[in-house]
C-alpha positions, -999 to 999 in steps of 0.1 A, spaced: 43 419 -111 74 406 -126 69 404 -169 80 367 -171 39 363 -161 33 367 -196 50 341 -212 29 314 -204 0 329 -217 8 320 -247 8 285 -236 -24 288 -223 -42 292 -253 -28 258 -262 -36 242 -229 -72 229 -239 -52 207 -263 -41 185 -233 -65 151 -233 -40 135 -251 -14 142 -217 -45 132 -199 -49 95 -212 -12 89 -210 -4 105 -173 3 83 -141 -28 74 -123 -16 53 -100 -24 62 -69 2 37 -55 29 63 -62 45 79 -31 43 113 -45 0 108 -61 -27 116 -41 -68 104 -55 -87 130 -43 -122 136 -40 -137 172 -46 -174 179 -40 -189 218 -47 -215 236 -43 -224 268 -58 -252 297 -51 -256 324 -78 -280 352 -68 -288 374 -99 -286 414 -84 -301 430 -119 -289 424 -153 -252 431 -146 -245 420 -113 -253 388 -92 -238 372 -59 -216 340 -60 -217 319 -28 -194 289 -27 -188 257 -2 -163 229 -10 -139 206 1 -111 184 -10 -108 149 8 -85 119 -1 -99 81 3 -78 74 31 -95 107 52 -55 116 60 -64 148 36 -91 173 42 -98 215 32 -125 232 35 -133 262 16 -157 288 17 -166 317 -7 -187 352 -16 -179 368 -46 -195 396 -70 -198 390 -105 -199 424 -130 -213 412 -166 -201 438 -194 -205 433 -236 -235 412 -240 -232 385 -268 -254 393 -294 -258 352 -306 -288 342 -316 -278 305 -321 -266 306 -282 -283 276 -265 -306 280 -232 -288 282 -201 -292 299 -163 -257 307 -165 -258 342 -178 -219 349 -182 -221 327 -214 -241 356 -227 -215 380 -223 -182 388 -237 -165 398 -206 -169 395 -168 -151 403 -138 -154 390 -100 -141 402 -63 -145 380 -37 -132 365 -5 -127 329 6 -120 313 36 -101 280 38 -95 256 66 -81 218 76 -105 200 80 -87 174 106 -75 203 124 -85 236 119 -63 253 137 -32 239 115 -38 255 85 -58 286 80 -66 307 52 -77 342 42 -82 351 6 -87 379 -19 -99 368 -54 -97 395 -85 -108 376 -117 -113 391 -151 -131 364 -181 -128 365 -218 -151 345 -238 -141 343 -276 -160 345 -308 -165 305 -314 -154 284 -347 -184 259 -351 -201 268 -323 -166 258 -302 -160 286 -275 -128 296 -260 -126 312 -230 -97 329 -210 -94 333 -172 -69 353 -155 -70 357 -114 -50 370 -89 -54 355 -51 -42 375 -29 -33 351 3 -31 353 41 -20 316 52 -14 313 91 -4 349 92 21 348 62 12 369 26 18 361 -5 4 362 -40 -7 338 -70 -17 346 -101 -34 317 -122 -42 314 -158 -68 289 -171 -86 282 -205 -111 263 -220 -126 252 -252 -165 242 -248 -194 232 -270 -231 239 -257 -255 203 -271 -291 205 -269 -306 176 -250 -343 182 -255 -348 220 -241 -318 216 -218 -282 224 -224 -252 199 -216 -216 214 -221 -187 194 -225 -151 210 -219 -115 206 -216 -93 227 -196 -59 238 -185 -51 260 -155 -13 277 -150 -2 288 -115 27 315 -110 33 317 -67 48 348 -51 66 323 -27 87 302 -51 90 332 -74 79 299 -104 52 290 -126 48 260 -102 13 240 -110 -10 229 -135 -38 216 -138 -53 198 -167 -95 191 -167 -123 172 -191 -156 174 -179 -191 178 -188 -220 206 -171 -254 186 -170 -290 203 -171 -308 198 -132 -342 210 -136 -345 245 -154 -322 267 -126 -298 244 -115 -265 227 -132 -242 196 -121 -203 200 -131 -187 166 -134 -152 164 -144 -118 149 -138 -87 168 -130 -51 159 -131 -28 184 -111 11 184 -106 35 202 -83 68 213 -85 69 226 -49 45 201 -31 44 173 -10 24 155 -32 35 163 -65 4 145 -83 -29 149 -73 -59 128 -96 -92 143 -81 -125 135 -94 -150 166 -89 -187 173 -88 -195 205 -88 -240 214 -81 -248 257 -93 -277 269 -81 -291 298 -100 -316 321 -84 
């Protein structure tokens, strides 16, 4: 992996700072080169002992106009390793904020949706999480994840590097967790650091197993099409 990876790391522990780029980007979606987008989820975690589970996932991607449409589909392992010993730590049925550090394999699928046989995909995912000691109960969290691709028969890697700052609020027993983000893309193909992508959202509370992810994202493209995409997500986790 070439060492010019590393030097955006850096600016990923700055990337949570980004709402300010966020209320001042282009969100017209009459540009040529913007795309609204329209990302629906949904998740399945399947707890396999107390450092293990199963991580199911289904979603697509679809613009207004229907002209844009992926499918994606997902199993994963999560390992949990260096429990959180926080006694302030808030209820929640995600158990990776109880933990230090994670890791995930997995494989996902991806497809067209208009026309399936136009664009296929095969993928590996490694991930590896970091969750950092909070200041006021503010937690930053570090992401770093290799896909390892297989699209219509052609291989190539991408290596991706998101954090986020969150802050758990007690509604009554539940848990709601507002967030900002900032994901960093480096792909195998262009041999470039070629997308970002730059998030605010909030998790909401279902019922006592089961958590709704709302957010806005704002992604742009060096080597795209559509260099701008402005996708509004909702994301349902299902914890069993």
């Amino acid at each position: 992996m070439p060492t010019k990876i590393g030097r955006p790391f850096a600016g990923g522990l700055r990337a949570c700072g980004v709402l300010a780029f966020l209320l001042a980007a282009p969100l017209s979606a009459q540009e040529d080169d913007t795309r609204w987008e329209w990302w629906p989820e949904v998740d399945a975690y399947v707890h396999l002992g107390d450092q293990f589970r199963l991580y199911l996932l289904a979603t697509t991607a679809r613009n207004r106009a229907e002209d844009f449409g992926e499918g994606m589909l997902g199993a994963h392992v999560d390992l949990f390793l260096k429990p959180i010993g926080r006694p302030w730590l808030l209820h929640t049925p995600n158990v990776v904020k109880h933990h230090y550090l994670t890791f995930r394999a997995g494989y996902r699928y991806a497809w067209d949706l208009n026309d399936s046989s136009r664009c296929q995909e095969h993928r590996g995912v490694l991930e590896a999480t970091f969750r950092y000691l909070p200041v006021a109960r503010v937690v930053f969290i570090n992401r770093s994840r290799l896909d390892l691709r297989d699209v219509n028969g052609e291989g190539s890697w991408r290596y991706r590097n998101r954090s986020r700052l969150e802050r758990d609020l007690r509604l009554g027993s539940r848990v709601a967790t507002p967030y900002l983000m900032a994901e960093f893309y480096y792909d195998s193909r262009y041999d470039a650091w070629n997308r970002q992508r730059y998030f605010v959202g909030i998790e909401w509370p279902i019922g006592a197993t089961s958590v709704l992810d709302s957010y806005y994202c704002r992604q742009d493209d060096s080597r795209s099409s559509v260099a701008h995409v402005n996708a509004v997500g909702l994301a349902l986790s299902l914890y069993f």
